[in-house]
py3Dmol code that shows the C-alpha trace and the ligand (Angstrom):
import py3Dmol

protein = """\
ATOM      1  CA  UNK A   1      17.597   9.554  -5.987  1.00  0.00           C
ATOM      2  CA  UNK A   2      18.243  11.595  -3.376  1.00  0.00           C
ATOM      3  CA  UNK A   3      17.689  12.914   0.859  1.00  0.00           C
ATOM      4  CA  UNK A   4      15.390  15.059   1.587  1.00  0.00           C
ATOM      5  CA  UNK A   5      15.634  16.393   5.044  1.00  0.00           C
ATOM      6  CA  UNK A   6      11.537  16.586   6.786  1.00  0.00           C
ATOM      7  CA  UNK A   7      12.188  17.242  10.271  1.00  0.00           C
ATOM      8  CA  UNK A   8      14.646  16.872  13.077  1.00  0.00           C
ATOM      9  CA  UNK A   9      16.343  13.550  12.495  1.00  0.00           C
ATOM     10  CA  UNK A  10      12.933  12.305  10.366  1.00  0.00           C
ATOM     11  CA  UNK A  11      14.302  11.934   6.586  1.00  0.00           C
ATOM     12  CA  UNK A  12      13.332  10.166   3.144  1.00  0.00           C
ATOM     13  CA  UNK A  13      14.961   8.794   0.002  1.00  0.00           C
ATOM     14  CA  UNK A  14      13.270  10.227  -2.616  1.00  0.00           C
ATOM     15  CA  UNK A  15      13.700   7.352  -5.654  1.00  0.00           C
ATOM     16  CA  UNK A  16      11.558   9.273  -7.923  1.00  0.00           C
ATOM     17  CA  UNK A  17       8.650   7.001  -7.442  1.00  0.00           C
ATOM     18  CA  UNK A  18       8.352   6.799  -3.880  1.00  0.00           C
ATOM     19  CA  UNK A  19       9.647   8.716  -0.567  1.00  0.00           C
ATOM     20  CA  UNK A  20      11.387   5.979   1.845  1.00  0.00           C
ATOM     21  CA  UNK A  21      11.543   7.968   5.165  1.00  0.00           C
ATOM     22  CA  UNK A  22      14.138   7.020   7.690  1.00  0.00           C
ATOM     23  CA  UNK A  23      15.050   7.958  10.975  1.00  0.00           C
ATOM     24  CA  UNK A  24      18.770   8.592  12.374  1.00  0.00           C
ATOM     25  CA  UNK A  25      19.284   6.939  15.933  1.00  0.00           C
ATOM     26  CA  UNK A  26      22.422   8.589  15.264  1.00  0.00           C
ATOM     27  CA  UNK A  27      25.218   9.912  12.886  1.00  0.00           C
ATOM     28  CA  UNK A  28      25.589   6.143  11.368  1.00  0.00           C
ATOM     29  CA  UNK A  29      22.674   4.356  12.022  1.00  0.00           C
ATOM     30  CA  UNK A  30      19.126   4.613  10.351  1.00  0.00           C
ATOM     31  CA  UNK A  31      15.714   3.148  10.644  1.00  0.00           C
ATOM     32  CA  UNK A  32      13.782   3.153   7.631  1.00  0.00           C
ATOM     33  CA  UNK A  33      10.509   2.943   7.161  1.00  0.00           C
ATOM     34  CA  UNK A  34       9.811   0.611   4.844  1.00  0.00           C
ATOM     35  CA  UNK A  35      12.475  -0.833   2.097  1.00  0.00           C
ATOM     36  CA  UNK A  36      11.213  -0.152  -1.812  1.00  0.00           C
ATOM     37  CA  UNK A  37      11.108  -2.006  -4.706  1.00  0.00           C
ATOM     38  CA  UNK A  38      14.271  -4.867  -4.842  1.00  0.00           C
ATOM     39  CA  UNK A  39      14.042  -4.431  -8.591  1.00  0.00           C
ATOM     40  CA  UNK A  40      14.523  -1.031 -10.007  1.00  0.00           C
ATOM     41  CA  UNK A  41      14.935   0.373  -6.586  1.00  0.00           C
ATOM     42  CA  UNK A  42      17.763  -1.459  -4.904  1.00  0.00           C
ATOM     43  CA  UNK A  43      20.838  -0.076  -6.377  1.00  0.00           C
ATOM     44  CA  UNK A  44      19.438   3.939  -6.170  1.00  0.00           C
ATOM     45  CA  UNK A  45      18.774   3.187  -2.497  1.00  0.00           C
ATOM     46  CA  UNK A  46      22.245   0.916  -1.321  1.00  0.00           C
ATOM     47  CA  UNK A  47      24.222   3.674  -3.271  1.00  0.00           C
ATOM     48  CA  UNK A  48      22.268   6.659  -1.071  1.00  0.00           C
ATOM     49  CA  UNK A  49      22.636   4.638   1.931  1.00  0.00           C
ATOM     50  CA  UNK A  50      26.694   3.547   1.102  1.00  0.00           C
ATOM     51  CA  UNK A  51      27.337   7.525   0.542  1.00  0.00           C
ATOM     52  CA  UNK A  52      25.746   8.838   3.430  1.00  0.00           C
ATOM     53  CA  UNK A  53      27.649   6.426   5.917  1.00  0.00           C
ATOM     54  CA  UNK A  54      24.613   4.840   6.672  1.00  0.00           C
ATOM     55  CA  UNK A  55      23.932   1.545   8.763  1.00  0.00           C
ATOM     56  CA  UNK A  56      20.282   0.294   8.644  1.00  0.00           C
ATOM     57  CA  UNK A  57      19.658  -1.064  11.838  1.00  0.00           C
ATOM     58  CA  UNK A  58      15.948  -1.823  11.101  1.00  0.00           C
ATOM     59  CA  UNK A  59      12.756  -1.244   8.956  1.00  0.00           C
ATOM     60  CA  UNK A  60       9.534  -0.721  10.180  1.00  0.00           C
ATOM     61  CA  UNK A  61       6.737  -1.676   7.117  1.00  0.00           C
ATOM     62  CA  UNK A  62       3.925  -0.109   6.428  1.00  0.00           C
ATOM     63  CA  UNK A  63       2.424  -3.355   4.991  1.00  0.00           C
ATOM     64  CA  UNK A  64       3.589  -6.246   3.132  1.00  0.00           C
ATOM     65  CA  UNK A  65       3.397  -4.854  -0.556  1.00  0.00           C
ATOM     66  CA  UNK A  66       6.260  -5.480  -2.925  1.00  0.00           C
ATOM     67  CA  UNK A  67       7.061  -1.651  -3.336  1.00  0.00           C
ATOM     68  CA  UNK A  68       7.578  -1.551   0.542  1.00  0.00           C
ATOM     69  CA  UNK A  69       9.327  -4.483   1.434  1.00  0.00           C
ATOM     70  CA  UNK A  70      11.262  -5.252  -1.488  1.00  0.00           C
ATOM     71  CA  UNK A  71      14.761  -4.576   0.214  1.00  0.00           C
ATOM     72  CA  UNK A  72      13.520  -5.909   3.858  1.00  0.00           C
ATOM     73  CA  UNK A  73      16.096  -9.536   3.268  1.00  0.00           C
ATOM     74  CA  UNK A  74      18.908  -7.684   1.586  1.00  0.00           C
ATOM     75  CA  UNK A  75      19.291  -4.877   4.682  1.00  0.00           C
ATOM     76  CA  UNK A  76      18.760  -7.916   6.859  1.00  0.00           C
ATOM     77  CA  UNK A  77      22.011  -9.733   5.113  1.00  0.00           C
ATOM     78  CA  UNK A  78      23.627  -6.809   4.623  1.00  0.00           C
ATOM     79  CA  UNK A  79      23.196  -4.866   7.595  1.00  0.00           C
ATOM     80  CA  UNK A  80      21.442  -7.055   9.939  1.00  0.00           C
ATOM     81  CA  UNK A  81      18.753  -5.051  10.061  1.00  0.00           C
ATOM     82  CA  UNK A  82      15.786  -5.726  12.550  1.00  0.00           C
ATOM     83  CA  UNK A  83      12.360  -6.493  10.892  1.00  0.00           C
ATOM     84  CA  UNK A  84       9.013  -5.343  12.207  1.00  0.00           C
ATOM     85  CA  UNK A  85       5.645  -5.716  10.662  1.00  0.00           C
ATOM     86  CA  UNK A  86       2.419  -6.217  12.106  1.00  0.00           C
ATOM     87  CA  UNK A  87       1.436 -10.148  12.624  1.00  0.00           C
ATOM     88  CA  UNK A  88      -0.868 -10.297  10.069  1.00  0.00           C
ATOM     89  CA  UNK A  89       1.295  -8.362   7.182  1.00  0.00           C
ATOM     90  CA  UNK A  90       4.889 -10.553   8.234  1.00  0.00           C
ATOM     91  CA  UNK A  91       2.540 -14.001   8.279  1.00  0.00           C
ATOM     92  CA  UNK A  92       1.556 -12.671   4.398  1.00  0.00           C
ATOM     93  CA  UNK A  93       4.772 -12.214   2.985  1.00  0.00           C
ATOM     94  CA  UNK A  94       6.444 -15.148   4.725  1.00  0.00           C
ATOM     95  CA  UNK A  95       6.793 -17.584   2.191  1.00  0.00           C
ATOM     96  CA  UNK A  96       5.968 -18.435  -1.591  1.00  0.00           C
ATOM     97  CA  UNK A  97       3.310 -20.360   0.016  1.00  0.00           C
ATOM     98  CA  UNK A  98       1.831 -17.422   1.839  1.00  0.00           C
ATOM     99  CA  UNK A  99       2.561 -14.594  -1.442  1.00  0.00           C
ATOM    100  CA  UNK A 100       0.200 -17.662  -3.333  1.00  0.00           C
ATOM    101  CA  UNK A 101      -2.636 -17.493  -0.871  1.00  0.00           C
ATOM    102  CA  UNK A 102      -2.584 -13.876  -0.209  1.00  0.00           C
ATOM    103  CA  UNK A 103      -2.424 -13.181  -3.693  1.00  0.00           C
ATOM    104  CA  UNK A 104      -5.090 -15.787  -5.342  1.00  0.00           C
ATOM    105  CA  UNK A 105      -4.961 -16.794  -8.808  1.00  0.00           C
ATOM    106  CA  UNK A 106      -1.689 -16.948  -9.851  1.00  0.00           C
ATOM    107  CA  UNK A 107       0.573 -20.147 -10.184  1.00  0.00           C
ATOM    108  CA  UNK A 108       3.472 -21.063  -7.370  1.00  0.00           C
ATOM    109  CA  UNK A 109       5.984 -20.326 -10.819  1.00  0.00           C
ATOM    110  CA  UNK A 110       4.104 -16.977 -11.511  1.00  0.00           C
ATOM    111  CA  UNK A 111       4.469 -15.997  -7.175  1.00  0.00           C
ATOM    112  CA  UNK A 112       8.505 -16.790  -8.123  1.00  0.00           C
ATOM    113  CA  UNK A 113       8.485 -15.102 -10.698  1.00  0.00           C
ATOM    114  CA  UNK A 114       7.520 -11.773  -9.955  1.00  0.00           C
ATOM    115  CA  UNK A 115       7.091 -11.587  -6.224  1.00  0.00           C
ATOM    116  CA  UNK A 116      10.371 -13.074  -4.814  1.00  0.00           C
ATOM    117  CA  UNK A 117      11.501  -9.968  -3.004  1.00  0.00           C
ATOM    118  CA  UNK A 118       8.486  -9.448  -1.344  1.00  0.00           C
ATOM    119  CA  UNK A 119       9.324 -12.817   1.074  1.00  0.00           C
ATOM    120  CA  UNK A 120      10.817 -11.924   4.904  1.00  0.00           C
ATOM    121  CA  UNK A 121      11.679 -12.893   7.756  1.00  0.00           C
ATOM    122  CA  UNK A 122      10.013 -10.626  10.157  1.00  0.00           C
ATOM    123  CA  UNK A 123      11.913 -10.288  13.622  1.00  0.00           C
ATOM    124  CA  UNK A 124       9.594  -8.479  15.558  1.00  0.00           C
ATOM    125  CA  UNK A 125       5.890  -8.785  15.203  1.00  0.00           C
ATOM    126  CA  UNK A 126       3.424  -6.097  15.851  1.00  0.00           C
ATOM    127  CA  UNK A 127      -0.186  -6.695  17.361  1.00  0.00           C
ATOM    128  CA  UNK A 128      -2.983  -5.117  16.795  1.00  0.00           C
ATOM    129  CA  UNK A 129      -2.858  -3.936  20.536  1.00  0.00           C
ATOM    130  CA  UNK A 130       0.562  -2.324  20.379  1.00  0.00           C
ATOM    131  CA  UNK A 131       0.650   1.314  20.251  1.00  0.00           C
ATOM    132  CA  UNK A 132       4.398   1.373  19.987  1.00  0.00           C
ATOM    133  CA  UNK A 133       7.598  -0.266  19.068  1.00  0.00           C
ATOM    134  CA  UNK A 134      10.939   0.406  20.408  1.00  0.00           C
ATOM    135  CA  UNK A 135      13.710   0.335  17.859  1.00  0.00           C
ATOM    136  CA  UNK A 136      17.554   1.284  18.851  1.00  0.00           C
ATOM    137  CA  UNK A 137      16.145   3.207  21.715  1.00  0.00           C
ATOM    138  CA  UNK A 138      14.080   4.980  19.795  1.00  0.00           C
ATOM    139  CA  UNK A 139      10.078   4.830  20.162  1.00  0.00           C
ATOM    140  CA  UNK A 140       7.574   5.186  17.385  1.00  0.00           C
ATOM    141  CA  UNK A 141       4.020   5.627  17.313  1.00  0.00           C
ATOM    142  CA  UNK A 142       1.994   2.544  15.760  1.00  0.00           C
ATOM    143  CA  UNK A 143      -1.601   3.945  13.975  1.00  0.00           C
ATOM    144  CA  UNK A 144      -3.221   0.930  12.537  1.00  0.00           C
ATOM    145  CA  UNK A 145      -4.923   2.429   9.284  1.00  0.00           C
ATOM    146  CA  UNK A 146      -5.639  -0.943   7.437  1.00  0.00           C
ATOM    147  CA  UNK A 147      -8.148  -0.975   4.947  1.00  0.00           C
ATOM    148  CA  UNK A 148      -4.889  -0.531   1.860  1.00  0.00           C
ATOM    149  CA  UNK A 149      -3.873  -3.914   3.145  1.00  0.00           C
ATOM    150  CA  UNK A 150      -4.837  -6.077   5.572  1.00  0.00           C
ATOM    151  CA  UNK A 151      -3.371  -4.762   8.307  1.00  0.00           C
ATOM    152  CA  UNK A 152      -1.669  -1.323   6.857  1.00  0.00           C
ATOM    153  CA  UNK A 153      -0.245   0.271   9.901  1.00  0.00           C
ATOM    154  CA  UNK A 154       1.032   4.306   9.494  1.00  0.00           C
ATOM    155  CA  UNK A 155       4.056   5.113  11.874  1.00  0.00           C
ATOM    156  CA  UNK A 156       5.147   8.251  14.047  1.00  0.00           C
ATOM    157  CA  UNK A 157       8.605   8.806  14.040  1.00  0.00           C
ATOM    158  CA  UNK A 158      10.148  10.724  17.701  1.00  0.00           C
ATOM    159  CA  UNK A 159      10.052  13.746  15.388  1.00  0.00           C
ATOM    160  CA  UNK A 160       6.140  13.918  15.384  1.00  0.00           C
ATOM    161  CA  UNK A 161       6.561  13.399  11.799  1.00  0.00           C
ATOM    162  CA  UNK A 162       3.457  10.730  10.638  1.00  0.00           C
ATOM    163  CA  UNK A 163       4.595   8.275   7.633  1.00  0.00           C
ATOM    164  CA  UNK A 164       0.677   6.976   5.944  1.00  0.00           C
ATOM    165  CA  UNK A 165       1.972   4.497   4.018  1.00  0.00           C
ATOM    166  CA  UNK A 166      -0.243   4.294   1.253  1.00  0.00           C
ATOM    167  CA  UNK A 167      -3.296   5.313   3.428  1.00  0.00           C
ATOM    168  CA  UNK A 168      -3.089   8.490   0.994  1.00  0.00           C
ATOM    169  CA  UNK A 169      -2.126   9.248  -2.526  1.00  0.00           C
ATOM    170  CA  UNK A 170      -0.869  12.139  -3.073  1.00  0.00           C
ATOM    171  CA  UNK A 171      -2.523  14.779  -6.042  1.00  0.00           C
ATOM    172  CA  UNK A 172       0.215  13.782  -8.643  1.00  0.00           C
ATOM    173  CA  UNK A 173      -1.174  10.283  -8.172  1.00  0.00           C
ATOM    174  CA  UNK A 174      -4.197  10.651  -8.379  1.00  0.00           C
ATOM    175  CA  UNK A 175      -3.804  12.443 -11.423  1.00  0.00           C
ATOM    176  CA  UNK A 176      -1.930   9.262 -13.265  1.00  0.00           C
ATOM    177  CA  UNK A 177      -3.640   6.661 -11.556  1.00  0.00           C
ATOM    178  CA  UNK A 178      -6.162   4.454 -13.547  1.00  0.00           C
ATOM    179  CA  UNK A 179      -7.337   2.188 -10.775  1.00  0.00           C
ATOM    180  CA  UNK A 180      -5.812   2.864  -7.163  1.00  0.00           C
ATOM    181  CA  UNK A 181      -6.000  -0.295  -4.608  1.00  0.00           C
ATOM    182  CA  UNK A 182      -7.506  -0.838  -1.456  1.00  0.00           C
ATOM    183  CA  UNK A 183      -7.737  -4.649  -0.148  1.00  0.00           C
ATOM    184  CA  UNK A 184     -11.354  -3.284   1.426  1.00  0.00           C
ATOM    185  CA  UNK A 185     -12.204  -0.123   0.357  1.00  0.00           C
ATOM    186  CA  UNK A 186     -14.929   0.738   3.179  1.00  0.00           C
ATOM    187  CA  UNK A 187     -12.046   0.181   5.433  1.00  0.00           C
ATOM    188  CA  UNK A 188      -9.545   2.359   3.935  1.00  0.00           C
ATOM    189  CA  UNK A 189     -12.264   5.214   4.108  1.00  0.00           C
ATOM    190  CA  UNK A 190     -12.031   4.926   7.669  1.00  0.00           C
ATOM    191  CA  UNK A 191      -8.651   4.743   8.101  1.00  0.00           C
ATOM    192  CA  UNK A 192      -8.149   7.560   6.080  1.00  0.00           C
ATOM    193  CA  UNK A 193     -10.415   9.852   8.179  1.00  0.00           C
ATOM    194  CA  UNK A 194      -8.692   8.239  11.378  1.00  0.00           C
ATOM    195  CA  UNK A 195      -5.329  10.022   9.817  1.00  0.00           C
ATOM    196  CA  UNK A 196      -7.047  13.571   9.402  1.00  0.00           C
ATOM    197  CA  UNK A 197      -7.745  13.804  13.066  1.00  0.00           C
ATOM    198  CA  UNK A 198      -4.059  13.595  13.943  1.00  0.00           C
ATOM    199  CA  UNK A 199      -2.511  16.376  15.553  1.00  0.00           C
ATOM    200  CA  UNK A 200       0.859  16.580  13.709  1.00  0.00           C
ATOM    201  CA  UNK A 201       2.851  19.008  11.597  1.00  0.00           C
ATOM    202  CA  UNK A 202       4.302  16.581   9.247  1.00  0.00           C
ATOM    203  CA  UNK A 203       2.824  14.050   7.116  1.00  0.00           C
ATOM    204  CA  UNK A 204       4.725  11.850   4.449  1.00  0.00           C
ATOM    205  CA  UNK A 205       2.873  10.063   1.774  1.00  0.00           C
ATOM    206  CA  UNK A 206       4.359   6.568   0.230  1.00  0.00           C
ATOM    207  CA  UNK A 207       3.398   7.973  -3.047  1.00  0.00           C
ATOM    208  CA  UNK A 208       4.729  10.086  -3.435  1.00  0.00           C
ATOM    209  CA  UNK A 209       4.275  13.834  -0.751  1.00  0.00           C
ATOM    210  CA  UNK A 210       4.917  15.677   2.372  1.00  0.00           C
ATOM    211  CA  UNK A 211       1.844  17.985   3.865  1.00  0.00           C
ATOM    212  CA  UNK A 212       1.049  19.775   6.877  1.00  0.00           C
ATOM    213  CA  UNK A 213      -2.208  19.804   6.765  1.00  0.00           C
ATOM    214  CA  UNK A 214      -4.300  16.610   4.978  1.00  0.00           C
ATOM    215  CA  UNK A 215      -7.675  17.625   5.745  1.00  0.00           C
ATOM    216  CA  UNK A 216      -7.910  18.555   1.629  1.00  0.00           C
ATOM    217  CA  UNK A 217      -6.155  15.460   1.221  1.00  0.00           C
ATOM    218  CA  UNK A 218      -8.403  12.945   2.704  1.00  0.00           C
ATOM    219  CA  UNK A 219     -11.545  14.282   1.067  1.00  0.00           C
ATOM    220  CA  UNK A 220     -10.489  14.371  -1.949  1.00  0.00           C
ATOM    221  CA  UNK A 221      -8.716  10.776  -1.809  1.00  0.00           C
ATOM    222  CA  UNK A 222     -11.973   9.757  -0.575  1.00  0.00           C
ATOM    223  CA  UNK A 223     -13.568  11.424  -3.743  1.00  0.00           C
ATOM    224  CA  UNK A 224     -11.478  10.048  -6.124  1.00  0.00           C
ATOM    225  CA  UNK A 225     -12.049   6.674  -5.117  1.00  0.00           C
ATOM    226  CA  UNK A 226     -15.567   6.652  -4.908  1.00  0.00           C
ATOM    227  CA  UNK A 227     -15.542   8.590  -8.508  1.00  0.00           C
ATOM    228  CA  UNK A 228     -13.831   4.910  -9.602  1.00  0.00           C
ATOM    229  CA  UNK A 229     -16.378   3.182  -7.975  1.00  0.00           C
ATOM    230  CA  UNK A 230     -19.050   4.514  -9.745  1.00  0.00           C
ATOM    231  CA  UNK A 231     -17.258   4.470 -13.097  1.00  0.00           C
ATOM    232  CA  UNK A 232     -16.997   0.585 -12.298  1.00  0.00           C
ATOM    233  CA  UNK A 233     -21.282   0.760 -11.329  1.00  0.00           C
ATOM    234  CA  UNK A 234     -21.683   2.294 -14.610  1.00  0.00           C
ATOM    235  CA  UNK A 235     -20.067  -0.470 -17.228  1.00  0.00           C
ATOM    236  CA  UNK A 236     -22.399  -3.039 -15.659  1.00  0.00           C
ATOM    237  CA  UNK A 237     -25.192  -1.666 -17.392  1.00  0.00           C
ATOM    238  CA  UNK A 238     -26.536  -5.229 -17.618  1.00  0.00           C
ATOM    239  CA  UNK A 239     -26.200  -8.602 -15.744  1.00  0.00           C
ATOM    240  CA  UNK A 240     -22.307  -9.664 -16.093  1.00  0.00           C
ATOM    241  CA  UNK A 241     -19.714 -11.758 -14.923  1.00  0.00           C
ATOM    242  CA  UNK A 242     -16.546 -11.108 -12.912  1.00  0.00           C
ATOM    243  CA  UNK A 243     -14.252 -11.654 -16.682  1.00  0.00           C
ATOM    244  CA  UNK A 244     -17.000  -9.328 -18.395  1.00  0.00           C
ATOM    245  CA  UNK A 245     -16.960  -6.537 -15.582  1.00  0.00           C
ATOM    246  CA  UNK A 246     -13.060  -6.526 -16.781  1.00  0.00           C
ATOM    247  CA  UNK A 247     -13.099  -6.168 -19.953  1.00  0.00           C
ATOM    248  CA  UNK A 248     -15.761  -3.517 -19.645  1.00  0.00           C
ATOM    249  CA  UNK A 249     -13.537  -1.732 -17.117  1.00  0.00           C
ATOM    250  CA  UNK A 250      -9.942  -2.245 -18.877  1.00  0.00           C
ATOM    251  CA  UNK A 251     -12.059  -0.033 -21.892  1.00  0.00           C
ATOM    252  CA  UNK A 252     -13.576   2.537 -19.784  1.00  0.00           C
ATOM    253  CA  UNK A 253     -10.318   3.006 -18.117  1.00  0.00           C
ATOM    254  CA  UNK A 254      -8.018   2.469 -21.278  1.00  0.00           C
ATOM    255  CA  UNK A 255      -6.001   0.280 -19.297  1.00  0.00           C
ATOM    256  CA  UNK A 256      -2.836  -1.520 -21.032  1.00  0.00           C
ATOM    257  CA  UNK A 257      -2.875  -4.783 -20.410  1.00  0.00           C
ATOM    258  CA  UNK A 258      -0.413  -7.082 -22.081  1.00  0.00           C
ATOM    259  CA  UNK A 259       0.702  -9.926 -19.979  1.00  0.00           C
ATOM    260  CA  UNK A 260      -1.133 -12.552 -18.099  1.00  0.00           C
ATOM    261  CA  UNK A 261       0.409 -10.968 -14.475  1.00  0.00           C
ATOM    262  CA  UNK A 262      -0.726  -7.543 -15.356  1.00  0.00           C
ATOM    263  CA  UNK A 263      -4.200  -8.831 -16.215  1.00  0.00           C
ATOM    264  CA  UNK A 264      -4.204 -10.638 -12.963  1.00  0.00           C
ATOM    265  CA  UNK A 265      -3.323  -7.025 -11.176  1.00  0.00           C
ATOM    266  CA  UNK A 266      -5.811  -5.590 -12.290  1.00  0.00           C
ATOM    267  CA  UNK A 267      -8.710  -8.237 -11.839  1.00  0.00           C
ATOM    268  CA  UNK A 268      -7.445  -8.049  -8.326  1.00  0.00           C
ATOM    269  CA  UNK A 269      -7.961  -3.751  -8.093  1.00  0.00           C
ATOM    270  CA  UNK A 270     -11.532  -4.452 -10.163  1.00  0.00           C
ATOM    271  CA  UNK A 271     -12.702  -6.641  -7.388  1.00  0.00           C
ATOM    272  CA  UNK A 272     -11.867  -4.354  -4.242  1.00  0.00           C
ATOM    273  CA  UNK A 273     -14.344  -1.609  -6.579  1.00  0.00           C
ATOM    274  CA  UNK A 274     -17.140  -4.518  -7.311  1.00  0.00           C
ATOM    275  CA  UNK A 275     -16.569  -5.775  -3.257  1.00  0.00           C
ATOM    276  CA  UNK A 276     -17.324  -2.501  -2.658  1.00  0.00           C
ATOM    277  CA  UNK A 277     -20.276  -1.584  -4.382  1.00  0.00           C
ATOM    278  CA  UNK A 278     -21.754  -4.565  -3.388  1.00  0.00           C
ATOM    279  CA  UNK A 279     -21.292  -3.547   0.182  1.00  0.00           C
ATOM    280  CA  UNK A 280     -23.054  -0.269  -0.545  1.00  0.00           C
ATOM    281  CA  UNK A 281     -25.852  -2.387  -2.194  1.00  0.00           C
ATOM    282  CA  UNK A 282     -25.198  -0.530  -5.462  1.00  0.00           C
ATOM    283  CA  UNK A 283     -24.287  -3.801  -7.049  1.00  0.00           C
ATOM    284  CA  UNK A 284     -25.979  -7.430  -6.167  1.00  0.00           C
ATOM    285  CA  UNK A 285     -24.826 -10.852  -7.270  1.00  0.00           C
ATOM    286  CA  UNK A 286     -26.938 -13.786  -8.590  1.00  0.00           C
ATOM    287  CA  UNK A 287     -26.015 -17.107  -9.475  1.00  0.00           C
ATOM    288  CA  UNK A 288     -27.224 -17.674 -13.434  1.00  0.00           C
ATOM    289  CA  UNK A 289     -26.995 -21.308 -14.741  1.00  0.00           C
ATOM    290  CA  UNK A 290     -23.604 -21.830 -12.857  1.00  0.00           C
ATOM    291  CA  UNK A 291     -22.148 -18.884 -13.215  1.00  0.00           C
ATOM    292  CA  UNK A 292     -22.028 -14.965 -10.849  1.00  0.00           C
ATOM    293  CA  UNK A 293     -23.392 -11.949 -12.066  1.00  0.00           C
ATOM    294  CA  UNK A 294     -23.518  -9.014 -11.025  1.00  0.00           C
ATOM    295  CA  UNK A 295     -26.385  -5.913 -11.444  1.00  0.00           C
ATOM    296  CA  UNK A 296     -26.955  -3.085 -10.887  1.00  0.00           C
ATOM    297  CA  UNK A 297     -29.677  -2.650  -7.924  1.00  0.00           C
ATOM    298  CA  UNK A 298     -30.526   1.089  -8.576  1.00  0.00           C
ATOM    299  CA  UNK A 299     -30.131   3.728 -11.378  1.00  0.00           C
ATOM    300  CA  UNK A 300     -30.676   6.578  -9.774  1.00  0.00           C
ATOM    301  CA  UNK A 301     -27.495   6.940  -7.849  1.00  0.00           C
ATOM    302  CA  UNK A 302     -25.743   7.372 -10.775  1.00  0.00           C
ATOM    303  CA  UNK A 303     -27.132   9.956 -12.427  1.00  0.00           C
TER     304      UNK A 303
END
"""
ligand_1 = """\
1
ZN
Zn 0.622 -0.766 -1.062
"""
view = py3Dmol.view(width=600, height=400)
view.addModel(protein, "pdb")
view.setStyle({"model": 0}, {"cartoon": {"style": "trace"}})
view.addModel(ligand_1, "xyz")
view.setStyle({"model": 1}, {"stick": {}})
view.zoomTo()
view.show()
């Protein structure tokens, strides 16, 4: 892990998998935006943070994934850091409770199990209205770009510097990723246009990139997710259900999956694609002696 300097007093921790950007209210004290993974992450980050003389006065999240707000209670005990989120995102990660409903389909042990550092206590909530939040007497920018997540917000820091979240991927991700998520992918689109019309020099990607320009960068996220889409259109090449869609797509995809949480994962990505296509009438459901499935509504698209 390490600092990499992006502009003015606009930073990130590079772990490797993901840039963390923080900004410096002063020599000592830093505002990140969001927290990384608690497991895996946690030590790499403390350590940077412990070295550098830092003090984390607060975290602003992106949204309420585990990657982003895995470190939100542990700066709060530590540190005392301030928590902001947007109302919707803080209500979703509030509890085990909350993890279980957001989440669907896995067990109050299985939300324990693997999404424990995900839960926070969110001090200051952000509305949709707000178009900024002041933190240590500093002011950032609120964009709401949801469409990722509920209600993904990006985040100018004073610098001018823009932090998407995971609005964008960057090219290196897109290169390994099977099946990229979007909670509503129609939505994302949108937000991810919203981002190209910004007028700023500096643009940091969650995963993992920093660009001055993103025009490229939106069109061809755009691109590659509707290329998924359609690879999901074409394995229902007959009436199927939700489970059959899956194992269809976890062969098309050559996707790994070898534990009951990871299958769950991936159902979850499947469905933003088949929500999707649906919405774009590519893809229609019926109900057949009790049970949905899905077809195709036209061929032609896809050839
Ligand atoms: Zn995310």
């Amino acid at each position: 892990m390490e600092i990499v300097k992006v502009f003015g007093n606009t930073y990130c921790i590079d772990t490797g998998m993901t840039y963390i950007p923080f900004y410096k209210l002063n020599a000592r004290e830093i505002v990140l935006l969001d927290s990384g993974y608690g497991i895996g992450e946690r030590e790499g980050i403390n350590a940077l943070i412990d070295d550098n003389g830092y003090h984390v006065y607060g975290i602003i999240n992106s949204h309420a994934h585990i990657d982003h707000v895995g470190n939100n209670m542990f700066f709060k005990e530590k540190d005392k850091a301030i928590i902001a989120m947007t109302r919707l995102e803080a209500a979703l990660c509030s509890s085990e409770e909350s993890v279980k409903a957001y989440f669907g389909g896995h067990t109050l042990k299985s939300v324990r199990g693997h999404f424990e550092t995900m839960i926070t206590e969110t001090d200051i909530l952000i509305d949709p209205e707000d178009e900024c939040i002041e933190m240590g007497g500093a002011i950032f920018k609120i964009i709401p770009t949801p469409g990722h997540s509920p209600a993904h917000i990006s985040i100018i820091t004073p610098d001018d510097v823009v932090y998407v979240g995971d609005t964008l991927i960057s090219y290196e991700v897109m290169q390994g990723a099977k099946m990229p998520y979007a909670f509503i992918l129609s939505v994302d689109f949108m937000s991810k246009k919203k981002l190209a019309k910004l007028n700023c020099e500096h643009f940091i990607v969650a995963h993992k990139g920093i660009y001055s320009n993103i025009e490229n960068l939106v069109n061809d996220n755009i691109a590659f997710y509707k290329q998924r889409a359609q690879r999901v259109y074409d394995v229902v090449h007959k009436p199927m259900t939700l489970e059959e869609i899956l194992r269809a797509v976890i062969r098309e995809f050559n996707i790994n999956v070898r534990s009951i949480h990871k299958q769950r994962v991936i159902n979850r990505m499947m469905c933003s694609f088949v929500d999707y296509l649906i919405e774009i009438e590519q893809l229609k459901a019926e109900i057949d002696n009790g049970f949905i499935k899905y077809h195709q509504t036209e061929r032609a698209s896809s050839e």
